[in-house]
BAKOL-872643 format. One record per atom (N, C-alpha, C, CB): residue number from 1; x, y, z; residue in one letter. Coordinates in Angstrom, 3 decimals. Glycine has a CB too. Layout:
// BAKOL-872643
{NUM {X Y Z} 'a'}
...
***
This chain:
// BAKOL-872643
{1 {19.186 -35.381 9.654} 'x'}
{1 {18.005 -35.219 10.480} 'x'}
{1 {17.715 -36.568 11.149} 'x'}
{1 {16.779 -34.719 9.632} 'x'}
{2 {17.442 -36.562 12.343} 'x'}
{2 {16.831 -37.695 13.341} 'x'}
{2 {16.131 -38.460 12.648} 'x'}
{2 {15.960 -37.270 14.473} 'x'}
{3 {15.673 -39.776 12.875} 'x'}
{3 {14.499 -40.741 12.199} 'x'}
{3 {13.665 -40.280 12.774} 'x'}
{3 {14.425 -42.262 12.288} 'x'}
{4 {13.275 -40.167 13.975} 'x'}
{4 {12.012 -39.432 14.942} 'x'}
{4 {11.668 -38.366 14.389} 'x'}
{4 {12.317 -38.990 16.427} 'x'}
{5 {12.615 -37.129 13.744} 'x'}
{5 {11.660 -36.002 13.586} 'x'}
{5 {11.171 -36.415 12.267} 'x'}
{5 {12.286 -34.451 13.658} 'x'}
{6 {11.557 -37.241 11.229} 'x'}
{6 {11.321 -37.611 10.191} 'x'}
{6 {9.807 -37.763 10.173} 'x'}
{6 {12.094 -38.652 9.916} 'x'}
{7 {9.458 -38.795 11.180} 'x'}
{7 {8.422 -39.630 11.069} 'x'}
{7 {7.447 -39.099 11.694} 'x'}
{7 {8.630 -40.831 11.462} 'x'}
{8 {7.800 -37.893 12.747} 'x'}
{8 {6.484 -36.650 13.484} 'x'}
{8 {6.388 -35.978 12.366} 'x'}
{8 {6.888 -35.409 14.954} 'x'}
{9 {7.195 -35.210 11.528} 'x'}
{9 {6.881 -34.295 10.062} 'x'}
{9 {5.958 -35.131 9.388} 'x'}
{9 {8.274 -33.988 8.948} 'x'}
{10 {5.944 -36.088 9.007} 'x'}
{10 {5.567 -37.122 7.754} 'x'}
{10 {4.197 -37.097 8.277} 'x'}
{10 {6.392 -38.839 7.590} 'x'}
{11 {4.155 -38.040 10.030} 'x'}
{11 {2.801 -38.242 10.564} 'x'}
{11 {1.697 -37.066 10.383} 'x'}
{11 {2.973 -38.508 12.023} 'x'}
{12 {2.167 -35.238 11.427} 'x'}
{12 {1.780 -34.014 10.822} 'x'}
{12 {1.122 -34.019 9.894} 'x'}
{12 {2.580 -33.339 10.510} 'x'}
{13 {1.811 -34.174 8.252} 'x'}
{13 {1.546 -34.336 7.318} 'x'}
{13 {0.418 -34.905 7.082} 'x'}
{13 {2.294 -34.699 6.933} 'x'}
{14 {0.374 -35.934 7.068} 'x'}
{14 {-0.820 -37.339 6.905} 'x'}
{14 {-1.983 -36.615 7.411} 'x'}
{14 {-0.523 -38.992 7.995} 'x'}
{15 {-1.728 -36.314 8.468} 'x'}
{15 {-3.196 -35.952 9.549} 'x'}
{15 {-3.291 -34.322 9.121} 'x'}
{15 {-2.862 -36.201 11.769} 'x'}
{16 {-2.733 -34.026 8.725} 'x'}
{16 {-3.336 -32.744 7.916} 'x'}
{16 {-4.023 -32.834 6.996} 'x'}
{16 {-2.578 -31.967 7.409} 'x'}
{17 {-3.232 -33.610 6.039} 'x'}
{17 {-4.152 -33.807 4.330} 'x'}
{17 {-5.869 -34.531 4.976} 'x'}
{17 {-2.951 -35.585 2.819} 'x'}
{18 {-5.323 -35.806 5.682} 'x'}
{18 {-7.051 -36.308 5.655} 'x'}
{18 {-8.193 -35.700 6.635} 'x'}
{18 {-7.139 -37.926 6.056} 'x'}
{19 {-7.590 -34.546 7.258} 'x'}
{19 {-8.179 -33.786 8.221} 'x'}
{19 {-9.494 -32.451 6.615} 'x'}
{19 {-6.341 -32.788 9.513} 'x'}
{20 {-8.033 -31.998 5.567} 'x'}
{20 {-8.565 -31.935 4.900} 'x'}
{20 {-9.782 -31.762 4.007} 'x'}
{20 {-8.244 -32.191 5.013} 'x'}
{21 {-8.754 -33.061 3.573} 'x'}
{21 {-9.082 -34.082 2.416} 'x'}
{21 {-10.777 -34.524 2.965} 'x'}
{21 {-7.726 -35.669 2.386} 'x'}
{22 {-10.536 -34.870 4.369} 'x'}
{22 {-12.508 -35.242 4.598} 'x'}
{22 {-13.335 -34.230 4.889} 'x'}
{22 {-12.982 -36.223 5.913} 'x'}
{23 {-12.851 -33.267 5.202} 'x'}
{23 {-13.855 -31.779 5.239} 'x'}
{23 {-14.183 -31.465 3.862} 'x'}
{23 {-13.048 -30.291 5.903} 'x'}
{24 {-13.364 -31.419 2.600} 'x'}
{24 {-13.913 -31.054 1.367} 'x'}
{24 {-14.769 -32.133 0.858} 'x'}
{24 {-12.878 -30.715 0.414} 'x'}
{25 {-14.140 -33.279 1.224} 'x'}
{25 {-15.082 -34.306 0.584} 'x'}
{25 {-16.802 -34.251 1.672} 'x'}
{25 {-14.056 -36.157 0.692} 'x'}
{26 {-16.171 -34.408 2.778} 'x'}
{26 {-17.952 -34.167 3.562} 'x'}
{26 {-19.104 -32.959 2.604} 'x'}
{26 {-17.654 -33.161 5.618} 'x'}
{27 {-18.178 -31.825 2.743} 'x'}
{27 {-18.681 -30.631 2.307} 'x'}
{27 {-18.999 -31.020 0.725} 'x'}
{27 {-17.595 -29.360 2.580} 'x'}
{28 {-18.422 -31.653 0.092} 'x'}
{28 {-18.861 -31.565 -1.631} 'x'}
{28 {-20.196 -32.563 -1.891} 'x'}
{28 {-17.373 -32.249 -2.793} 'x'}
{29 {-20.366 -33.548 -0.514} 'x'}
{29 {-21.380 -34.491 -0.388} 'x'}
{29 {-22.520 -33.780 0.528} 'x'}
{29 {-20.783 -35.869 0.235} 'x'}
{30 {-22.756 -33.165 1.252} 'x'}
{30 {-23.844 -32.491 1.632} 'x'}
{30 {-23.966 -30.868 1.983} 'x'}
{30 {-24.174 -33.182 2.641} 'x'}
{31 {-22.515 -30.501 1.006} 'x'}
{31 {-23.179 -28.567 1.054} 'x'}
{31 {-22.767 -27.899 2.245} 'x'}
{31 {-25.103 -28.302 1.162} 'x'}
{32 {-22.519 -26.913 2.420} 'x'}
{32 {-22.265 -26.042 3.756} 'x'}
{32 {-23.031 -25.624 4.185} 'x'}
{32 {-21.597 -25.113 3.833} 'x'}
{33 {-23.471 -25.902 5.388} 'x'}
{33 {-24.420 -24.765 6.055} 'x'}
{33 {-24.022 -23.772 5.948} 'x'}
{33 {-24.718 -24.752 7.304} 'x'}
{34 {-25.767 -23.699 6.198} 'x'}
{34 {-25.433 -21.488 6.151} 'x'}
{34 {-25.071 -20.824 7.298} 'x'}
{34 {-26.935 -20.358 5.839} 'x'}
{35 {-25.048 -21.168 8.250} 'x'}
{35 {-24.554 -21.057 9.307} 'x'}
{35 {-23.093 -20.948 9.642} 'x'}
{35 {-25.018 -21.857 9.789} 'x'}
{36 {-22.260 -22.291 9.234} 'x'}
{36 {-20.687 -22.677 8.982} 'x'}
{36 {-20.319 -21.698 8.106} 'x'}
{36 {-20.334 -24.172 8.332} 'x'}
{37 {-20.825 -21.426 7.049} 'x'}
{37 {-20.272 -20.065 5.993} 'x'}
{37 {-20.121 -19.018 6.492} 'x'}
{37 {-21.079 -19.604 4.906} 'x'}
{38 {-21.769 -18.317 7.380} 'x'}
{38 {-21.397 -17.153 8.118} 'x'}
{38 {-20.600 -17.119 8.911} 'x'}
{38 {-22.139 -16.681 8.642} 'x'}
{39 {-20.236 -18.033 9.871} 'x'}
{39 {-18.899 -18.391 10.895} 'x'}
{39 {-17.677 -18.089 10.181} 'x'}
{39 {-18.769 -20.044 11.372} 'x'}
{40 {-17.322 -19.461 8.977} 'x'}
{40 {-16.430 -19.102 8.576} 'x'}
{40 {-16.029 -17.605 7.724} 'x'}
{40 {-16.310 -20.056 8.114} 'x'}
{41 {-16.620 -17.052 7.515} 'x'}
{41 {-16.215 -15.187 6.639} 'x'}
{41 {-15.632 -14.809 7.826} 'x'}
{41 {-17.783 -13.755 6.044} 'x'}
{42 {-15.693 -14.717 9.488} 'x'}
{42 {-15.106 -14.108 10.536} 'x'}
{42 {-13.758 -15.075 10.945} 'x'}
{42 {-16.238 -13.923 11.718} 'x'}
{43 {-13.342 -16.094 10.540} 'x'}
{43 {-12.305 -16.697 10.780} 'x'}
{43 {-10.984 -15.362 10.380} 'x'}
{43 {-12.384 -18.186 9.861} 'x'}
{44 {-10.918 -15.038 9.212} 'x'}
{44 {-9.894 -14.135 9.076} 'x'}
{44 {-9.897 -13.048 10.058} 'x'}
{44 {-9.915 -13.623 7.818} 'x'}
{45 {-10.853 -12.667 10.046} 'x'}
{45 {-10.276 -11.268 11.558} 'x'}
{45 {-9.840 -11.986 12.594} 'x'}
{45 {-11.662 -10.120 12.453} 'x'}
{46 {-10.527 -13.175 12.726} 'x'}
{46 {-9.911 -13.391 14.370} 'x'}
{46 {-8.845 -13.661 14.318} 'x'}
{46 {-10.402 -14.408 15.295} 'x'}
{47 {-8.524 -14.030 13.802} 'x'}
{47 {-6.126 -14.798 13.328} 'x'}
{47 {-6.021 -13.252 12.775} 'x'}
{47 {-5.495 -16.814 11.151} 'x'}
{48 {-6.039 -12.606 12.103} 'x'}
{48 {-5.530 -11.398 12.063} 'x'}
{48 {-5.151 -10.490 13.886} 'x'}
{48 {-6.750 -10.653 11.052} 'x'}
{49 {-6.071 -10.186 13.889} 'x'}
{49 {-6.589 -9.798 15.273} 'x'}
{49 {-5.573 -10.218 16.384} 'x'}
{49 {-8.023 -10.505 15.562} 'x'}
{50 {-5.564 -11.809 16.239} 'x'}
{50 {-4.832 -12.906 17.801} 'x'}
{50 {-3.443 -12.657 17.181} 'x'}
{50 {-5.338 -15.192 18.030} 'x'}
{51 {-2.723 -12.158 15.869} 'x'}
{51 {-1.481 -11.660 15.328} 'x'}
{51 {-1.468 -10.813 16.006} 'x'}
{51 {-1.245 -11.340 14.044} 'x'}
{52 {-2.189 -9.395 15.425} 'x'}
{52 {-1.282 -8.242 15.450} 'x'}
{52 {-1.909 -7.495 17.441} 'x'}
{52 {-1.754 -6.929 13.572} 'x'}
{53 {-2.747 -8.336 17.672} 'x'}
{53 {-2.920 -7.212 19.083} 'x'}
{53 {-1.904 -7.393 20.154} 'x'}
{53 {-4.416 -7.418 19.951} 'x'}
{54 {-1.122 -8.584 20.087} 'x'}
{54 {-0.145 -8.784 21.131} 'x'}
{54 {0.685 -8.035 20.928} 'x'}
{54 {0.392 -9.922 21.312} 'x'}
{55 {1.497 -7.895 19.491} 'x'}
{55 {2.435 -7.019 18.707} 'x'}
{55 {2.273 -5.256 19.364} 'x'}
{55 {1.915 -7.190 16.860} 'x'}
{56 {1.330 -5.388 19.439} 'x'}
{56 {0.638 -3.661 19.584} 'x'}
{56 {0.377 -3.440 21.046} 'x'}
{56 {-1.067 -3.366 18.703} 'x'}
{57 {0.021 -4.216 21.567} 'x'}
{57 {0.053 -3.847 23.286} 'x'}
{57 {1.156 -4.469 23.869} 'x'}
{57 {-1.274 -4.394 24.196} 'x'}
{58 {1.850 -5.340 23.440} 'x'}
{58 {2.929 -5.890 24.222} 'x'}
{58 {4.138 -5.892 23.690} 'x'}
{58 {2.718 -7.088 24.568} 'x'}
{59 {4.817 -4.918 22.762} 'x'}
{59 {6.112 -5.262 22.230} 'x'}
{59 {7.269 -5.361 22.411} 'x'}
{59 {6.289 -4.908 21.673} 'x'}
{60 {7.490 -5.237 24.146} 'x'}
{60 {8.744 -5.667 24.739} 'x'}
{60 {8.181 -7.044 25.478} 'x'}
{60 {9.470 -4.434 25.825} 'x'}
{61 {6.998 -7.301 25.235} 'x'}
{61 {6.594 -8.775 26.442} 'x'}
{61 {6.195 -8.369 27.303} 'x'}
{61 {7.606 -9.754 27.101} 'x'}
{62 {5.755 -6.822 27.811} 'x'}
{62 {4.585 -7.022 28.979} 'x'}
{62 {3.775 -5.356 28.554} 'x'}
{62 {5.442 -7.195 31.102} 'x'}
{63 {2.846 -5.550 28.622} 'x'}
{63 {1.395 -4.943 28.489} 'x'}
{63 {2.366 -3.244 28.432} 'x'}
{63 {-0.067 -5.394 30.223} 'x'}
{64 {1.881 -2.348 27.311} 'x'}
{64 {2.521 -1.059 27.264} 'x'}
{64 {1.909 -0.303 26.939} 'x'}
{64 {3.439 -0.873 26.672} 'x'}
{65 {0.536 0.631 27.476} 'x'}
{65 {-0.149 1.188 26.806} 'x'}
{65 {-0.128 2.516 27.151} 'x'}
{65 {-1.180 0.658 26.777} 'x'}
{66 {1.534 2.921 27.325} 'x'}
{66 {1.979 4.250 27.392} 'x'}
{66 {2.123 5.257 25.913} 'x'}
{66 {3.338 4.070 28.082} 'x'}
{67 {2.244 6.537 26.140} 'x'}
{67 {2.648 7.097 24.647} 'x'}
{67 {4.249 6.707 24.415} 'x'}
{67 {2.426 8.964 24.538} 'x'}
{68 {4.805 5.929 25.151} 'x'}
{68 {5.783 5.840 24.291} 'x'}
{68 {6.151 4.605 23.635} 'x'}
{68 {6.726 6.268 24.842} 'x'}
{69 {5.052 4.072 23.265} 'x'}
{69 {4.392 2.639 22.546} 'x'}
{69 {4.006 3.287 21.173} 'x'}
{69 {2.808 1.840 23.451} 'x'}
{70 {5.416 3.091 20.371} 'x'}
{70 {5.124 3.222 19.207} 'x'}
{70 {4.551 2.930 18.412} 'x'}
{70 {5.527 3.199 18.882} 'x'}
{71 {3.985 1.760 18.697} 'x'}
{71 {3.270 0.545 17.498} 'x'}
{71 {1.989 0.826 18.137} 'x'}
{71 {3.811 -1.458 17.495} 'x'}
{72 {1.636 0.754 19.349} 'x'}
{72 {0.171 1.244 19.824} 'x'}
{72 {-0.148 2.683 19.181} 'x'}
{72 {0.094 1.382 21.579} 'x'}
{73 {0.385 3.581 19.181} 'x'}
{73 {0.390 4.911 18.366} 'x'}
{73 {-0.023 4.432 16.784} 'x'}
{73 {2.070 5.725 18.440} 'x'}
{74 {1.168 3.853 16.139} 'x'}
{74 {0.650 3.452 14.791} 'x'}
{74 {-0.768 2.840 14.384} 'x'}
{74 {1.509 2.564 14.391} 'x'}
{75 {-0.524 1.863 15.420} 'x'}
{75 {-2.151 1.050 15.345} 'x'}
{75 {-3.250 1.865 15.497} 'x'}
{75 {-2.446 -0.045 16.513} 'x'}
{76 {-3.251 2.588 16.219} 'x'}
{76 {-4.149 3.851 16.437} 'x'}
{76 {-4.811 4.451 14.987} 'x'}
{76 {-3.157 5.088 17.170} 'x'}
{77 {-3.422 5.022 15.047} 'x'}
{77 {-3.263 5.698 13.864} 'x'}
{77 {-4.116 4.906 12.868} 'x'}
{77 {-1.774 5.830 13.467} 'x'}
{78 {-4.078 3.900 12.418} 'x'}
{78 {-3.927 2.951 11.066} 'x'}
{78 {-5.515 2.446 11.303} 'x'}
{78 {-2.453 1.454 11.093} 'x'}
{79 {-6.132 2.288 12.556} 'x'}
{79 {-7.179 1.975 12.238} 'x'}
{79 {-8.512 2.669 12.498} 'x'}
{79 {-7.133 1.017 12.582} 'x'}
{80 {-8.203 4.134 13.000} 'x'}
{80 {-8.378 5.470 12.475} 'x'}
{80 {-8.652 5.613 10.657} 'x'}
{80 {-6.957 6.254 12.961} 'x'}
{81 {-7.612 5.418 9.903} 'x'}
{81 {-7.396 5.428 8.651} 'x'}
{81 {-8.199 4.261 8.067} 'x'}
{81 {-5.985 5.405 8.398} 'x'}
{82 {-8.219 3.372 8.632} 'x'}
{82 {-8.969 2.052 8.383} 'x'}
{82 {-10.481 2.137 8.280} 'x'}
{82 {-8.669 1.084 9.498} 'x'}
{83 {-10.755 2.930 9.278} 'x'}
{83 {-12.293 3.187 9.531} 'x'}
{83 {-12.953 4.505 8.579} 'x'}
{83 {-12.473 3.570 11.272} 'x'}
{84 {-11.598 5.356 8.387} 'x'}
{84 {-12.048 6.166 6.860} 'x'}
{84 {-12.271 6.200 5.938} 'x'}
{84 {-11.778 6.652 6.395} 'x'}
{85 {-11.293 5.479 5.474} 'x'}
{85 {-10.753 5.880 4.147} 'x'}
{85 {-11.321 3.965 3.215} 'x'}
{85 {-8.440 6.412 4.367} 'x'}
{86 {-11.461 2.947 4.366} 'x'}
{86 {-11.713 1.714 3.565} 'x'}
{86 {-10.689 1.610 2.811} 'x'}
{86 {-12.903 1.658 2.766} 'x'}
{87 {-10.021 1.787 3.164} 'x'}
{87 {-8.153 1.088 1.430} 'x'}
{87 {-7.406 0.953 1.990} 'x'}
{87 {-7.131 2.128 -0.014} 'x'}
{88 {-7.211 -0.719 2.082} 'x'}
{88 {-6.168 -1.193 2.977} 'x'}
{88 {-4.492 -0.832 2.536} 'x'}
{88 {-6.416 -2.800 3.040} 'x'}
{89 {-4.446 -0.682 1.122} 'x'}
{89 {-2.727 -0.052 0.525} 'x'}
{89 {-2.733 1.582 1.913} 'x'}
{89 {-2.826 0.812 -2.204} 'x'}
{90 {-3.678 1.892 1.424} 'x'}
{90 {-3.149 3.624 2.107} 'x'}
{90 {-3.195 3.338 3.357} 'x'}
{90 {-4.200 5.167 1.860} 'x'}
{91 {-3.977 2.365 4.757} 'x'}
{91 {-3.793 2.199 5.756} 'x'}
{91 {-2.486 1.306 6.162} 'x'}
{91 {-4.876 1.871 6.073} 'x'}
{92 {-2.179 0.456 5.270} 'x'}
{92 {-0.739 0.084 5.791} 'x'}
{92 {0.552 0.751 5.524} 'x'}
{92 {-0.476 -1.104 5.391} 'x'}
{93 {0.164 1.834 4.206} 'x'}
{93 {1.460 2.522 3.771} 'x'}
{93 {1.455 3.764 5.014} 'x'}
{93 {1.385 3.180 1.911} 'x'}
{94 {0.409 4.617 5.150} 'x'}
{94 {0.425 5.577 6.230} 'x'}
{94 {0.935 4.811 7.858} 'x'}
{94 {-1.234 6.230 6.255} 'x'}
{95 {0.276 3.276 8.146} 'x'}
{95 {0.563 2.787 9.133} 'x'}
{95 {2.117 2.736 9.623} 'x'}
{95 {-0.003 1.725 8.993} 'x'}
{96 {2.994 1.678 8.381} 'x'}
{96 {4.320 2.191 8.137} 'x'}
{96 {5.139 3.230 8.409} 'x'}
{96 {4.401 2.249 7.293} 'x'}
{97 {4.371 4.405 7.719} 'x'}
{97 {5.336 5.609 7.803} 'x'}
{97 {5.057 5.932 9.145} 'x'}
{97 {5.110 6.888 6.748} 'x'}
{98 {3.519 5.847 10.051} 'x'}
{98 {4.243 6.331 11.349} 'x'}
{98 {5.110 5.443 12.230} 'x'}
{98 {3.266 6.803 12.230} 'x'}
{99 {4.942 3.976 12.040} 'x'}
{99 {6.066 3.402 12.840} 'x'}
{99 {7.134 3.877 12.528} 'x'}
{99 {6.244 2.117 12.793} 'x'}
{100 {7.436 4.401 11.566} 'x'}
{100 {9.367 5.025 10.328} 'x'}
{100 {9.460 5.518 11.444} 'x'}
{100 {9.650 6.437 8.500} 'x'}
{101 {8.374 6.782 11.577} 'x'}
{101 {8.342 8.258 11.809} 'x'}
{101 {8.376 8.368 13.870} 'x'}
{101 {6.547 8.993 10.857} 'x'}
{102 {7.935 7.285 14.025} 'x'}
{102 {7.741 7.675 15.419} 'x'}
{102 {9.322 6.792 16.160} 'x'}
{102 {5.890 7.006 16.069} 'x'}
{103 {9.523 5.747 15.452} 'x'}
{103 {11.019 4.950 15.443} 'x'}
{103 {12.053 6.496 15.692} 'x'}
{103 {11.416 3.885 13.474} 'x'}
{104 {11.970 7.054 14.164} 'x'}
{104 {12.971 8.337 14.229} 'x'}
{104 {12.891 9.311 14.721} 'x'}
{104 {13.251 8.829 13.371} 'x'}
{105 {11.826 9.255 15.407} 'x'}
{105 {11.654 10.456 16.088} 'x'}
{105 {12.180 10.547 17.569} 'x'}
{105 {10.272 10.732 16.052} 'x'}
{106 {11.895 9.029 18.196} 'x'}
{106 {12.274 8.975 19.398} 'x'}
{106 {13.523 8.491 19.647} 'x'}
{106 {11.483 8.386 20.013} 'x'}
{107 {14.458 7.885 18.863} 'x'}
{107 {15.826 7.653 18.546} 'x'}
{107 {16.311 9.205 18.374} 'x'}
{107 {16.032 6.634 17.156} 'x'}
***
């Protein structure tokens, strides 16, 4: 491996931990707002969300919101099931089987 990429990994590194390392320590010295807490509980949907919606409207790389958008179908599907049933095992196992199902169907 290069000395250069060595020393961008390593640097990365560094400035991650004390990026950190001083947010827990700030936070263990004056507490979280209540505010920053409610913010942060919505951090996970949004990175969930900025994952899977490109996946689902765009899965050849440009915008597909025909029926023969399998994964838009599934997604459908799945958060349909999502909004029922509340149990994320049975919304990703049903989600699954229709991508299987709509894969083999149109092959």
């Amino acid at each position: 491996m290069r000395p250069d990429m060595v020393l961008i990994i390593l640097g990365m590194g560094v400035v991650t931990f004390f990026t950190r390392f001083g947010a827990q320590a700030l936070f263990r010295q004056v507490g979280v707002p209540t505010w920053f807490d409610r913010w942060l509980r919505h951090v996970p949907t949004g990175i969930l969300t900025a994952l899977i919606v490109p996946s689902v409207l765009m899965p050849q790389g440009r915008l597909d919101l025909t029926l023969h958008n399998d994964y838009l179908l599934a997604g459908l599907l799945s958060a349909l099931i999502a909004y029922r049933f509340r149990n994320v095992a049975l919304t990703m196992a049903l989600g699954l089987a229709a991508v299987i199902a709509l894969r083999w169907l149109g092959n």
